[in-house]
Each structure stands twice: as structure tokens, then as C-alpha cells.
N, C-alpha and C positions, 0 to 999 in steps of 0.2 A: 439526149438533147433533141428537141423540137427545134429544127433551123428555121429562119425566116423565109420567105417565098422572093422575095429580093433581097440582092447582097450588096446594092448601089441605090443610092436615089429615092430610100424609102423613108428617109427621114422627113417628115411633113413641118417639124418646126429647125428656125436658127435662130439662135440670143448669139448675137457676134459684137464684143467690143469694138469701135473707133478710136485709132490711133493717126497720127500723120507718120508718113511712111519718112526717109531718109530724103528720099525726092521732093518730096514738100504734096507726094496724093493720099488721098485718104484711104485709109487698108481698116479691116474689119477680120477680126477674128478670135481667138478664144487663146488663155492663159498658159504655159508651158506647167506640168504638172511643179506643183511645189514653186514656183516663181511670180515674178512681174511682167514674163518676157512675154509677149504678145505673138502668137503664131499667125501665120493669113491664113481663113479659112472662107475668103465669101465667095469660095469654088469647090468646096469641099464633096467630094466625089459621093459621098454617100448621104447628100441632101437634097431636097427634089429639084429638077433643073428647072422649076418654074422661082422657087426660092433664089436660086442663083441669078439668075436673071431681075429678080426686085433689088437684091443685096447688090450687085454688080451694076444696078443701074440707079440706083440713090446714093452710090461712092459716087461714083462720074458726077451726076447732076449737084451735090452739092459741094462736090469741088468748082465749077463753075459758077455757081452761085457765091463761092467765097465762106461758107458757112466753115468755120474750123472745128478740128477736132478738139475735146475737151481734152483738156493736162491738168490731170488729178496734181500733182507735185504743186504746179504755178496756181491751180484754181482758174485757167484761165480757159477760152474757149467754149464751144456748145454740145457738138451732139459728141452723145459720150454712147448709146449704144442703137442697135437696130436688131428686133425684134420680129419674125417675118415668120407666118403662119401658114402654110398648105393646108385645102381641104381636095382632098379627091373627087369625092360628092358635090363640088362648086364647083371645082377646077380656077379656084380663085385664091388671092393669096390677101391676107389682112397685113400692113405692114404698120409698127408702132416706132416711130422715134424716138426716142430719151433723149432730154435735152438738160441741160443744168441751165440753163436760160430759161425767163419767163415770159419772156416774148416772141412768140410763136408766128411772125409774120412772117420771118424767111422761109418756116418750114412750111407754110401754107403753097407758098412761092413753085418751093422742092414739090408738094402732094401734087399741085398742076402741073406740073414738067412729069414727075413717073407717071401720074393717069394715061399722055397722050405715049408716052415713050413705050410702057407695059400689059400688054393684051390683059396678062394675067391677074394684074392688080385690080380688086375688089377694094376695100377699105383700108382708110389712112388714120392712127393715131398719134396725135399727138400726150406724151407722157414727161411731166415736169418730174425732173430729179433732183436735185440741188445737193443733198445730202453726200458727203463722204464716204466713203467703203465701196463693196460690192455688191451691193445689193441692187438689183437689177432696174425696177420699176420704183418710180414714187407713187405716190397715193392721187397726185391729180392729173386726172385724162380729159381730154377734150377732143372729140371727132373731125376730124379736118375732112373727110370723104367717106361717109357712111358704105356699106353695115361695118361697125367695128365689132361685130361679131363672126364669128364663121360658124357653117351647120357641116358637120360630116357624118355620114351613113357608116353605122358601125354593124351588120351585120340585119337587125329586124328596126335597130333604133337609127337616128334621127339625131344627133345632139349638138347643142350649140355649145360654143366654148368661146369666150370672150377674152380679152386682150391680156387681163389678169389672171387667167382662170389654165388648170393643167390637164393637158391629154394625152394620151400615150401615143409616143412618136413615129412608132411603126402601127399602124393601125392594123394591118394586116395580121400581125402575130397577138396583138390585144384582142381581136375579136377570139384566137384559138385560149386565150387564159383567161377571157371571161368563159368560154364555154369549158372548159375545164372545171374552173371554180364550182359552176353553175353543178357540174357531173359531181365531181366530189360531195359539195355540199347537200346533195340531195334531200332539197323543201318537200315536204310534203302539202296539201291544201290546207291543211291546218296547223302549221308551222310558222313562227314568230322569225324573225332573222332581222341581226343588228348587223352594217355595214361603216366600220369606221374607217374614217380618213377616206370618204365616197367622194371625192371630189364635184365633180359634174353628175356624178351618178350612175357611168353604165353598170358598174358590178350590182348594184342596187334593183338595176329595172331586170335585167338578169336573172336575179331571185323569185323579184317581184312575178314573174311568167308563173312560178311555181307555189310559192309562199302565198298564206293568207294575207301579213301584213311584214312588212320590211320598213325598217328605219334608217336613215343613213345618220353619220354626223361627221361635219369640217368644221375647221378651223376658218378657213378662208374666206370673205362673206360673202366677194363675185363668188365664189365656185359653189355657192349655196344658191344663192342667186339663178348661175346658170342651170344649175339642179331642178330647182322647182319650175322654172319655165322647159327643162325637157319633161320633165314631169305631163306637162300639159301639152307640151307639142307628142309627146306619142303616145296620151290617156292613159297613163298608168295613175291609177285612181289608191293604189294598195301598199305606196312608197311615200314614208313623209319625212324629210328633212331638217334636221336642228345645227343652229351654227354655234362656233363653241370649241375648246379645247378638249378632249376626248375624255381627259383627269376629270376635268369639270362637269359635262353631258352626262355621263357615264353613272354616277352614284343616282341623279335622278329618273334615269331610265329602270335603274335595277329599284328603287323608290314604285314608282309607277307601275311595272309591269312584272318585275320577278324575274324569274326562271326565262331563260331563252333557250332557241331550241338550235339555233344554227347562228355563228359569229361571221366575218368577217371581215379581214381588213389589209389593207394595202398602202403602209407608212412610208414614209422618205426613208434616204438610203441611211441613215441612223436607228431606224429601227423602232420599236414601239416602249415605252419608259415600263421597270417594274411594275410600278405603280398601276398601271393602265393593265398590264394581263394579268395583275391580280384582279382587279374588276371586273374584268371580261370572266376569268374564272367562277367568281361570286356570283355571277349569272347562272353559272352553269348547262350553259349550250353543249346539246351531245357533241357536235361536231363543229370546230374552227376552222376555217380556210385560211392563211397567210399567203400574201401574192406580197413578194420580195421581192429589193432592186438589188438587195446587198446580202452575198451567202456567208458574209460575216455574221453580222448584226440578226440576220435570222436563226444561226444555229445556236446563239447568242439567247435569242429570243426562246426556240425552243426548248434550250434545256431548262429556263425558268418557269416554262410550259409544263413542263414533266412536275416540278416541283409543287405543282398546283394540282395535278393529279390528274393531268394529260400524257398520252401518248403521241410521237410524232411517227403514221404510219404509212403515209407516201409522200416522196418529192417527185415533183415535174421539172426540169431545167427547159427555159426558153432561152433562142439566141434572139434577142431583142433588138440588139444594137449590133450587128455583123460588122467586121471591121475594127471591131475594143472587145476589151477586155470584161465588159460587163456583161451578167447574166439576170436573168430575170426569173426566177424558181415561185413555184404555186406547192404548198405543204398542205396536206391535211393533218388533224388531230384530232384524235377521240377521247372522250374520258374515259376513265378508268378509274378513280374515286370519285364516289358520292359523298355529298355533304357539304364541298369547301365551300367555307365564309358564310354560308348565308345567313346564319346563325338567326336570332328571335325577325329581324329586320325582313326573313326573306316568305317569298310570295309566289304562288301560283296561279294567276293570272287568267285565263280564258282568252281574254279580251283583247282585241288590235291594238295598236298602239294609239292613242286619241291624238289632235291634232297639235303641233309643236308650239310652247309658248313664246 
């Protein structure tokens, strides 16, 4: 196991739900495993104390303000979550509201009270929710105190990442599993490399240092978004991005270009669908990298890997998250059949990948 370099305080983001506490003040924190029950966490020891301090000071300010907690049950109420982002390279914090209200006047009110209250506060948004469940963010944001984005320095990069968009919470130990990935997967200059589930990009520009040409593909369309603008903010000219379901992207990448020569990818904690490493297979890349949140679902993943006529021939465990239970493991895998799928359909290529439609 690779430990982290802090065991407190290196968490750079909080998603904390709004509850009204028993006393009638606003408390903020996250679900008890398998339940409804609400723990407090907007002091939580191992998130950065500039985040504590946003979280801990828009409970106060919009208790004051009268602003109520949203009650999923009644439907009744406003702010239902807070969102609050650390950059280290800023030393600024982005904070997002979630509201199930569409009328954002009180919380314009709230954004002028934390600016003079918090050194640390950079950008305010405001995020319409309305919708039922748990699903965190709605679909429409509105800037109450620009930048609603934040830039954080990951090592040689530069990256932005916006309100909707995800980035690995310990940055410290994401820079050591991109440079891992980076060492495993060893591009050569004339080397092709598909990067799925790239979000923002870093494992991508990573490659891109070594690789002739690298592709990434999300789902997500800020995180493509904020992709192609780090793209340009640190000149990587040799990385091009497609938005899109990976099932989807993926048959017309292998269409296009053929044979690859280095995959990969870094999926949610569910892992990556059959369907999808068969594809990645069909390709036929000497070598896959897998950066996992879940050593279920990856060992899960690998032995379907084998099946395709991969070998799994190092794991990395990261402590990512110090304090839980979760790990964060980087796989290699080499082939060891030639042949699979490509059948009349498949292509050997030369050529970089042209520019995404």
C-alpha cells in the first residue's frame, strides 16, 4: 500500500446534505451507511479546514437569513445540499448551493454575507434541484460570485474543474497514480492510447507527454467541457476528447482507427459493463491500465479481462481516502491472445486520431 502524505484535512471537496437539526439550526452532513439517518459532518476532521469553515459559515448565515432546510417527506423548504470545493493552487474554495426553490434571491443575499464573512471563498453557485431522490445537482446553475470554476496544479498540469465536473479528492496521492499509470503504461512516440471515463483529463495529458496521440471519452459534458479547455490552458495539442457513453464512443473509435496500442480507464465505483471490455479488447491494446475506486468490481472486471485474452500482471493499492475503508488500486494487463474480435471489421491504422465529431 502507497499511504497518503496527509491523514487529516486532505480532502479538497464536501457534498454535505441540509437537514434542520432538533433545535430548530441547520446541520449538514452525509447519510449513515444503508439508511436515512443523517450524520453531522460540516467539521469533519479529514476535509480541508478552509472547506469547514465555508460549510460552517453558510449553516450559521442561512439560519439567520430564515432560509429552511429542504424536507424531502413534506416537499417543503429550500436548500437541500452544499457543495464546497478546495483548490490548493488557489487557496480558494468554490461553494454551490442546491436549492429545490427557483428563486434564488435569498441565496444571492447568503453569497454577500459568506464573501465578507470568508477569506477563503472564491465563487458562488447557485444549483436548481427540484427533482426527488438523491441525486445531487440539477441541470441548472447560475453564478451568484464568479469564477464558478476552480484551477488546481496537479503535478506539471494546470486543471480546471467546474461545479459539475469530478476530481480526485486527495490530490496529493492522484498525482502518485497518474504517475504510475503513466510508468505502467509505457507510450512510446509512436503509440496510440484510448483513455476512458477521462473526466477532466489528467490521466490523458499524462500519456499525451509520451504518446503520439491519445483520446479520451466521458459521458459527462461539463467534464468534456472542462477537458478541452485544460486542453488549451496547458497546450497539449496531441489529446482529443469525445462526449458520449463509452458502449457508444467506443465501436466508432475501433471503426476509425483499429488496433490501439495502450487503453485506459478509470470507471465509478461499479466498474466497467462486459460489454465495454469487450470493446476495449477488440481493440486490441498491448497493454490496459485500470485505476479503481472498488477492489470488488475490479477483480470482477479482471477476470473478464482474462477471458478476452488478457493477463492481470501488477496491482498498485493506494490509501486514497485515510480514515475509511476505501482503496484506490492502479492494475496493469498485458495481452496474451492475439486475434480477439477484430474479425473482417478490423484496422491497422498509422494515423492519430482525427478531430472528434
Amino acid at each position: 500500500m502507497i499511504g497518503s502524505r496527509d491523514l487529516f484535512g486532505y480532502r479538497n471537496v464536501a457534498k454535505l446534505a441540509v437537514r434542520a437539526g432538533r433545535d430548530g439550526r441547520l446541520r449538514a452532513g452525509v447519510y449513515a451507511p444503508g439508511s436515512h439517518r443523517l450524520v453531522d459532518a460540516e467539521r469533519c476532521a479529514v476535509q480541508h479546514p478552509a472547506l469547514t469553515e465555508v460549510v460552517v459559515s453558510a449553516l450559521e448565515e442561512a439560519g439567520t437569513l430564515g432560509i429552511e432546510a429542504y424536507d424531502e417527506r413534506r416537499g417543503t423548504g429550500e436548500l437541500r445540499y452544499l457543495v464546497a470545493r478546495y483548490s490548493a493552487w488557489m487557496r480558494r474554495v468554490v461553494l454551490v448551493l442546491v436549492s429545490a426553490c427557483a428563486d434564488d434571491r435569498t441565496l444571492r443575499e447568503l453569497c454577500r454575507r459568506l464573501v465578507r464573512r470568508c477569506h477563503s471563498l472564491g465563487g458562488v453557485v447557485y444549483n436548481h434541484n427540484p427533482a426527488p431522490g438523491n441525486v445531487i445537482l440539477g441541470r441548472r446553475f447560475a453564478t451568484l460570485r464568479p469564477p464558478a470554476e476552480l484551477v488546481e496544479r496537479i503535478d506539471f498540469l494546470k486543471l480546471q474543474v467546474g461545479p459539475a465536473s469530478f476530481l480526485q479528492s486527495n490530490v496529493w496521492t492522484a498525482r502518485r497514480i497518474y504517475e504510475t499509470a503513466l510508468e505502467w503504461a509505457a507510450p512510446s512516440g509512436a503509440d496510440r492510447a484510448l483513455d476512458l471515463f477521462c473526466g477532466i483529463g489528467p490521466l490523458s495529458f499524462y500519456l499525451a507527454t509520451r504518446a503520439k496521440a491519445v483520446v479520451g471519452i466521458e459521458e459527462s459534458p461539463a467534464a468534456v467541457r472542462d477537458a478541452r479547455s485544460n486542453a488549451r490552458r496547458n497546450r497539449v495539442h496531441n489529446a482529443r476528447f469525445e462526449e458520449g457513453l463509452a458502449e457508444d464512443v467506443l465501436p466508432r473509435v475501433r471503426e476509425r482507427v483499429g488496433r490501439l496500442d495502450v487503453v485506459t480507464l478509470n470507471p465509478t465505483r461499479k466498474g466497467a459493463s462486459r460489454a465495454v471490455l469487450e470493446q476495449i479488447a477488440a481493440l486490441e491494446p498491448r497493454r490496459i491500465i485500470y485505476v479503481s475506486c472498488d477492489a470488488a468490481t475490479l477483480a470482477r472486471d479482471l477476470d473478464r479481462l482474462t477471458g478476452f485474452g488478457y493477463r492481470a500482471l501488477r496491482l498498485q493499492p493506494f490509501d486514497m481516502l485515510p480514515q475509511t475503508e476505501h482503496v484506490e488500486v492502479v492494475a496493469l494487463a498485458e495481452k496474451t491472445v492475439t486475434g480477439f474480435g477484430l474479425g473482417a471489421t478490423g484496422k491497422d491504422s498509422a494515423e492519430p486520431f482525427p478531430e472528434p465529431r
